[in-house]
C-alpha positions as a Markdown table, in Angstrom:
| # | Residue | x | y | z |
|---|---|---|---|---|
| 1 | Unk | -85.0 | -21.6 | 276.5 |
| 2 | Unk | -88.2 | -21.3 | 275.0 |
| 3 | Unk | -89.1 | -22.2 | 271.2 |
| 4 | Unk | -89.2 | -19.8 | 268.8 |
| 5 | Unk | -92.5 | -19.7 | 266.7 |
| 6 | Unk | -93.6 | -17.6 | 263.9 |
| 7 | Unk | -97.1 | -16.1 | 263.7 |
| 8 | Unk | -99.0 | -16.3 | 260.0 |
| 9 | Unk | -100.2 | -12.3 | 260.1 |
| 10 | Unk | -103.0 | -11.4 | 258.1 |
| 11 | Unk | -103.3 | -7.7 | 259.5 |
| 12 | Unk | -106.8 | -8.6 | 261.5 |
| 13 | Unk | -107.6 | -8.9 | 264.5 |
| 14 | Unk | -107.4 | -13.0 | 264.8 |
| 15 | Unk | -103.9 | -13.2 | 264.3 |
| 16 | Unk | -103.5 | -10.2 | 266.8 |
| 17 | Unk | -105.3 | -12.2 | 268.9 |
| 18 | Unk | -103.0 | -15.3 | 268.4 |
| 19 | Unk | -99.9 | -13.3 | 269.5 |
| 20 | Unk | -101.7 | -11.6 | 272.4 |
| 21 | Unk | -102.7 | -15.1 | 273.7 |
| 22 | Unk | -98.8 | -16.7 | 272.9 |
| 23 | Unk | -97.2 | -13.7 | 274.4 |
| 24 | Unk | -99.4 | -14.2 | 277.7 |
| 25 | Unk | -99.2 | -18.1 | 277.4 |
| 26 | Unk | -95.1 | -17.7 | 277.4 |
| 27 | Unk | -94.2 | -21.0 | 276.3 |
| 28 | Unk | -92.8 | -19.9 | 272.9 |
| 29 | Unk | -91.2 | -17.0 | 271.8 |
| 30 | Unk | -92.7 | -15.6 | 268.5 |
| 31 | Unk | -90.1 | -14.0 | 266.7 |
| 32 | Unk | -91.8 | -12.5 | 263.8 |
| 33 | Unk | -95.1 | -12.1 | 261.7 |
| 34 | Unk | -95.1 | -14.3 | 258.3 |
| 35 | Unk | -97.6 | -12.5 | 255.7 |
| 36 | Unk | -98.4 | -13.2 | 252.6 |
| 37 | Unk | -98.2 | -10.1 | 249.8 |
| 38 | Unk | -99.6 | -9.7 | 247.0 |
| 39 | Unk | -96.6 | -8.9 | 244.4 |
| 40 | Unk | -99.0 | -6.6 | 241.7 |
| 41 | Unk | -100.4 | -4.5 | 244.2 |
| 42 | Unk | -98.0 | -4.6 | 246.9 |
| 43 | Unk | -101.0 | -5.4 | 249.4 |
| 44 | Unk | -101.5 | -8.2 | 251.8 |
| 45 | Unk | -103.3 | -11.0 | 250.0 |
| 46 | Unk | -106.8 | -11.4 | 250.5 |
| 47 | Unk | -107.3 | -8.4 | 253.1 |
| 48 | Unk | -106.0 | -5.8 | 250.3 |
| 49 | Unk | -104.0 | -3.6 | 253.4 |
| 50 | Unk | -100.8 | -2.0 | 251.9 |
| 51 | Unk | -97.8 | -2.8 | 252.7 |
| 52 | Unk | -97.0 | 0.6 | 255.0 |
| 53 | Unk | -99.5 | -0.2 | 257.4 |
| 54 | Unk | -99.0 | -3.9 | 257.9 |
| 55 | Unk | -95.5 | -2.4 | 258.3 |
| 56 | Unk | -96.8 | -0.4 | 260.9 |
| 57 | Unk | -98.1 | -3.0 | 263.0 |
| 58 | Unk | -95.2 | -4.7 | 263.1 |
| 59 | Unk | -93.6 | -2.0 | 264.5 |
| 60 | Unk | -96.4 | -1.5 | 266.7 |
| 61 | Unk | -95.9 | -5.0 | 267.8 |
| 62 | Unk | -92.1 | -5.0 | 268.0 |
| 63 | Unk | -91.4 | -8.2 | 266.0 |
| 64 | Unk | -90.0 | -8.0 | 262.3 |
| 65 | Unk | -92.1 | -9.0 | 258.8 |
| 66 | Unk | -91.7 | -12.2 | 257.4 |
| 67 | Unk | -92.7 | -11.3 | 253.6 |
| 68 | Unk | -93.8 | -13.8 | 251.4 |
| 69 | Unk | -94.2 | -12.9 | 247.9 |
| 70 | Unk | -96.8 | -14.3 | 246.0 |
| 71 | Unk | -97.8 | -13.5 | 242.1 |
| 72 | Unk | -101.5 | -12.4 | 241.5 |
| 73 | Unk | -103.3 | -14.9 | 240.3 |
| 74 | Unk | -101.7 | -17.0 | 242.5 |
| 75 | Unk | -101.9 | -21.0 | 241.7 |
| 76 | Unk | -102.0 | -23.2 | 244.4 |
| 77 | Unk | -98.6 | -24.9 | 243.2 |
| 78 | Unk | -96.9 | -21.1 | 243.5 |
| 79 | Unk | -98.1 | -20.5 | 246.9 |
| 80 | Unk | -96.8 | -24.0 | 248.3 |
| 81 | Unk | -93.6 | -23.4 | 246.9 |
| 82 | Unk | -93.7 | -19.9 | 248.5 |
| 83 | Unk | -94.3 | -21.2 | 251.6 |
| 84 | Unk | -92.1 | -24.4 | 251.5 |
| 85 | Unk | -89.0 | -22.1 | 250.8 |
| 86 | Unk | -90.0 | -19.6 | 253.9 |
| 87 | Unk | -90.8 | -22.2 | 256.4 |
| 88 | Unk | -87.2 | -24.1 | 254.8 |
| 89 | Unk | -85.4 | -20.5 | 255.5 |
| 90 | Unk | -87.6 | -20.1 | 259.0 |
| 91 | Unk | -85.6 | -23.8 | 259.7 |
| 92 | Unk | -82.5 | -22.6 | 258.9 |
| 93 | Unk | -83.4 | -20.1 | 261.6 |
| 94 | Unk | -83.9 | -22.3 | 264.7 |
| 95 | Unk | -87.6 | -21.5 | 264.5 |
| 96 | Unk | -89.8 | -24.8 | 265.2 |
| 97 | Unk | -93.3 | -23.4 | 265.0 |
| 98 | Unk | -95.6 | -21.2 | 263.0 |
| 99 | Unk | -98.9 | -20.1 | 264.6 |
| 100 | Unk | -102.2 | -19.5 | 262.9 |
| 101 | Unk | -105.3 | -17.8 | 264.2 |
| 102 | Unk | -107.6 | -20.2 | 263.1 |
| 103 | Unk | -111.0 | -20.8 | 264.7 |
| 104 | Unk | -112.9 | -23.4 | 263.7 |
| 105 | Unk | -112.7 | -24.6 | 260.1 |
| 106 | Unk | -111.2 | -28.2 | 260.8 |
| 107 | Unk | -110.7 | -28.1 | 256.9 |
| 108 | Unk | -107.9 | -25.2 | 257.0 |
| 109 | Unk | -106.5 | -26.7 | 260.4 |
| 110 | Unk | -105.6 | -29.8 | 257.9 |
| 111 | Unk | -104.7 | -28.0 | 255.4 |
| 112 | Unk | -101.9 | -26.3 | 257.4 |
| 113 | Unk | -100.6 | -29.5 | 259.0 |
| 114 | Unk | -100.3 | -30.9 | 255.5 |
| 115 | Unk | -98.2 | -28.7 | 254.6 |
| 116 | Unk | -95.8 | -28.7 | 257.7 |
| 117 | Unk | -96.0 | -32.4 | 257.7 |
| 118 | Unk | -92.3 | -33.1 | 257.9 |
| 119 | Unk | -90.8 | -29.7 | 257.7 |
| 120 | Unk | -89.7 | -30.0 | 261.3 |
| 121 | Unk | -91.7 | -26.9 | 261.8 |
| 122 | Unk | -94.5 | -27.2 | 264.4 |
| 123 | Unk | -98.2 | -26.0 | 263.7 |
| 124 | Unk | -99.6 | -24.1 | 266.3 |
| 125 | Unk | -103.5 | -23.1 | 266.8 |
| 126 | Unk | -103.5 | -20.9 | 270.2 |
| 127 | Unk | -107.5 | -19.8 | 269.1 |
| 128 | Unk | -108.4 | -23.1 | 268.0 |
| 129 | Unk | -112.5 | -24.2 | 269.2 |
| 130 | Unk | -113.0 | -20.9 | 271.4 |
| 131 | Unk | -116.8 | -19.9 | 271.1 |
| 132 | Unk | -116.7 | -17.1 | 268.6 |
| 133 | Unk | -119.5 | -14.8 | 270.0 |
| 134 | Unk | -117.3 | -14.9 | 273.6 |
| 135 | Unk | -114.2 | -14.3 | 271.7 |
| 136 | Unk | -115.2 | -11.2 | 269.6 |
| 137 | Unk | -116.7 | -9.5 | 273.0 |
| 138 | Unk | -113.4 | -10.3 | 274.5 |
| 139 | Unk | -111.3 | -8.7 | 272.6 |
| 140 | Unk | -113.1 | -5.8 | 272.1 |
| 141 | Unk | -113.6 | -5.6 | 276.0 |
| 142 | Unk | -109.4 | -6.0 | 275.9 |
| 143 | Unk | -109.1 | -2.9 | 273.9 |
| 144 | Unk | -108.5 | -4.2 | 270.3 |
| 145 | Unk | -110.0 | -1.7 | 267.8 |
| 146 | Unk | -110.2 | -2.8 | 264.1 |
| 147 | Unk | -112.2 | -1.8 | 260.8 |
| 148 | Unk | -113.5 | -4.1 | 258.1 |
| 149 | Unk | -111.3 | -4.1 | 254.9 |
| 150 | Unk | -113.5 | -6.4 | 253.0 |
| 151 | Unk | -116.9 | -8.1 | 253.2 |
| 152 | Unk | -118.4 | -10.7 | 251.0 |
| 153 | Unk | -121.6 | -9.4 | 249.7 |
| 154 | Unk | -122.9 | -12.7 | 249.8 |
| 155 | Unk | -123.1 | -12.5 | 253.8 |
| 156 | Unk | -123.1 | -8.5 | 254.5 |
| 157 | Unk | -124.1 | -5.2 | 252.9 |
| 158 | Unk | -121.7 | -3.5 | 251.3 |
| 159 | Unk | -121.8 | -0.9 | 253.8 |
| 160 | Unk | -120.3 | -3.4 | 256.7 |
| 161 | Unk | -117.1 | -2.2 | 254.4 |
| 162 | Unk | -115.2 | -0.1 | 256.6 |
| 163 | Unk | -117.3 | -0.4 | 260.2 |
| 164 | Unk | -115.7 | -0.9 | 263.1 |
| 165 | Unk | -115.7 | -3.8 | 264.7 |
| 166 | Unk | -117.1 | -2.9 | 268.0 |
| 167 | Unk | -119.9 | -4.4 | 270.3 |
| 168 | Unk | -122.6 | -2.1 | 268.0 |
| 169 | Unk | -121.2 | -4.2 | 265.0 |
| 170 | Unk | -122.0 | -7.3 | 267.1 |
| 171 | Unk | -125.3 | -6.7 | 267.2 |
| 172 | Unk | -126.0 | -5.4 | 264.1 |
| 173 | Unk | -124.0 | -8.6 | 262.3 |
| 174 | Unk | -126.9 | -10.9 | 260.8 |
| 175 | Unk | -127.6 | -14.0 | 262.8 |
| 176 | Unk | -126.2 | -15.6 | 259.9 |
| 177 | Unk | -122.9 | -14.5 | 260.1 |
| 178 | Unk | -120.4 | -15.5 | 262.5 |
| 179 | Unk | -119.4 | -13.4 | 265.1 |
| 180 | Unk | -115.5 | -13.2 | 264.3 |
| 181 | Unk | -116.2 | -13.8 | 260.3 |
| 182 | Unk | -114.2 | -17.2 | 260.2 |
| 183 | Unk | -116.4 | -18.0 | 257.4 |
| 184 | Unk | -114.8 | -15.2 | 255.1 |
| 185 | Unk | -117.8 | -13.2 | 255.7 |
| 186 | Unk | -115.3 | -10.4 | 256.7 |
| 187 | Unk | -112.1 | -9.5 | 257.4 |
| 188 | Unk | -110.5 | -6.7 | 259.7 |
| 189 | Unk | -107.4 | -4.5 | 259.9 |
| 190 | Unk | -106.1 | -4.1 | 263.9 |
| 191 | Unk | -105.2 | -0.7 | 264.5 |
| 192 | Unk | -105.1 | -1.2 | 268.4 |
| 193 | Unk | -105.1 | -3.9 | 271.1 |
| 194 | Unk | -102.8 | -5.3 | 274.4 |
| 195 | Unk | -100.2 | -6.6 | 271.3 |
| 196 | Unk | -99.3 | -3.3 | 270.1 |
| 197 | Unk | -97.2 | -0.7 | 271.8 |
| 198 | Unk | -99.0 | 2.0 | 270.0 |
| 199 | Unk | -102.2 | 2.8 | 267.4 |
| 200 | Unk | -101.9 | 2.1 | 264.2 |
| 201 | Unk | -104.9 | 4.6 | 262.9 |
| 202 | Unk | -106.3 | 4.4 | 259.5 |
| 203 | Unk | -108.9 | 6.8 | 257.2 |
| 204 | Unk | -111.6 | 4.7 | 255.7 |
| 205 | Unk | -111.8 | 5.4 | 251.9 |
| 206 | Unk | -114.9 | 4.6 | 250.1 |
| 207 | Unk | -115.7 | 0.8 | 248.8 |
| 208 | Unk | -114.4 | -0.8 | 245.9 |
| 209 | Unk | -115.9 | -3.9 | 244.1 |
| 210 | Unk | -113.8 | -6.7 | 242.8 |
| 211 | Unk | -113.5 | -10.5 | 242.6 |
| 212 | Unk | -116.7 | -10.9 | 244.0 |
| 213 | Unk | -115.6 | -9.0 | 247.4 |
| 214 | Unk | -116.0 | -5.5 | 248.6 |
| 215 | Unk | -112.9 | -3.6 | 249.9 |
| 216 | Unk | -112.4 | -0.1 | 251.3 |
| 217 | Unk | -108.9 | 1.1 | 251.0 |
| 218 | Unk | -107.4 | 2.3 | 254.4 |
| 219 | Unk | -104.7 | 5.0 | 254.6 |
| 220 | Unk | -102.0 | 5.7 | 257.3 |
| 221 | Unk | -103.8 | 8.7 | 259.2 |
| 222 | Unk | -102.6 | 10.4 | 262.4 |
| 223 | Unk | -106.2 | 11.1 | 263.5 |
| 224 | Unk | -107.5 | 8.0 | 264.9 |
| 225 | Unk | -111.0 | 6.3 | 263.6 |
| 226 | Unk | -111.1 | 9.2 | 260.7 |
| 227 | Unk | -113.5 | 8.2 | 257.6 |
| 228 | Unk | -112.6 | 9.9 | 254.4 |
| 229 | Unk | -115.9 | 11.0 | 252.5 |
């Protein structure tokens, strides 16, 4: 009997990747995505998706949500004891392991392993140390299709907000700025790939500024790739 693992789902297209890769791997059985939301505006934290389309992709992918519940602003004492009490209920459940789509940042990796230190809950890095550049043209050669929710000005125009993340995006990205933004230069919403049994479209709202970030709001659309004006 294999192990059964949760995946940490941020909506993007690393995580997606993560499952795609444990699913083909087939040592553990990942029995549902664990993702943080953001209480006030009922959105995942950081990426600012709402709730029905992260809902969406769990449908998509055929495994249930894992909500955790964090306030906004979230201390870091709240979100450990978030976490503690899911990983404590994921325990109770006969899971062993959560995954994360980490690439590279050995500082998160520790992080992580902290904080399951004990639990009896396994960390899990399927992505961990690929080559970036190779990565982001592989998925997108597997079919995964996503859009950029939010950009850090610091790195990327404003109008990298919304793009597609597609080999044109590649080559347009600044040499600066890694390929699969694992430095929080970006992050993406999946709407398609070899996890999901089905799209998950979106319309691209314009761009909103806040806490240092840009963000474009995405809405459930049945066309797929449509950009609102």
């Amino acid at each position: 009997m294999r192990c059964k693992a949760l995946l940490s789902w941020s909506s993007g297209k690393d995580s997606a990747w993560a499952l795609h890769v444990l699913r083909e791997q087939g040592e553990y059985d990942v029995v549902g995505l664990l993702t943080t939301i953001n209480e006030a505006g009922d959105r995942v934290a950081m990426h600012a998706v709402r709730t029905t389309l992260l809902e969406s992709q769990a449908a998509a992918a055929g495994l249930p949500l894992w909500r955790v519940p964090i306030p906004s602003p979230c201390s870091d004492v709240q979100y450990e004891a978030a976490m503690a009490a899911v990983i404590g209920r994921a325990r109770g459940a006969g899971i062993t392991a959560v995954a994360f789509g980490d690439l590279f940042l050995a500082d998160i990796r520790a992080y992580r392993e902290r904080q399951l230190a004990g639990s009896g809950v396994t960390p899990l890095f399927p992505l961990w140390q690929r080559p970036t550049a190779a990565l982001a043209r592989e998925m997108i050669a597997a079919g995964v299709r996503a859009r950029l929710t939010c950009v850090d000005p610091r790195f990327l125009a404003a109008d990298f907000a919304g793009r597609a993340f597609d080999d044109r995006l590649l080559r347009d990205l600044p040499v600066t700025v890694d390929p699969c933004g694992e430095n929080g230069e970006f992050h993406t919403f999946l709407c398609a790939g070899p996890m999901l049994a089905h799209d998950v479209p979106v319309r691209v709202g314009g761009p909103v500024s806040r806490d240092g970030f840009v963000f474009v709001d995405l809405e459930p659309t049945t066309q797929p790739d449509e950009r609102s004006a």
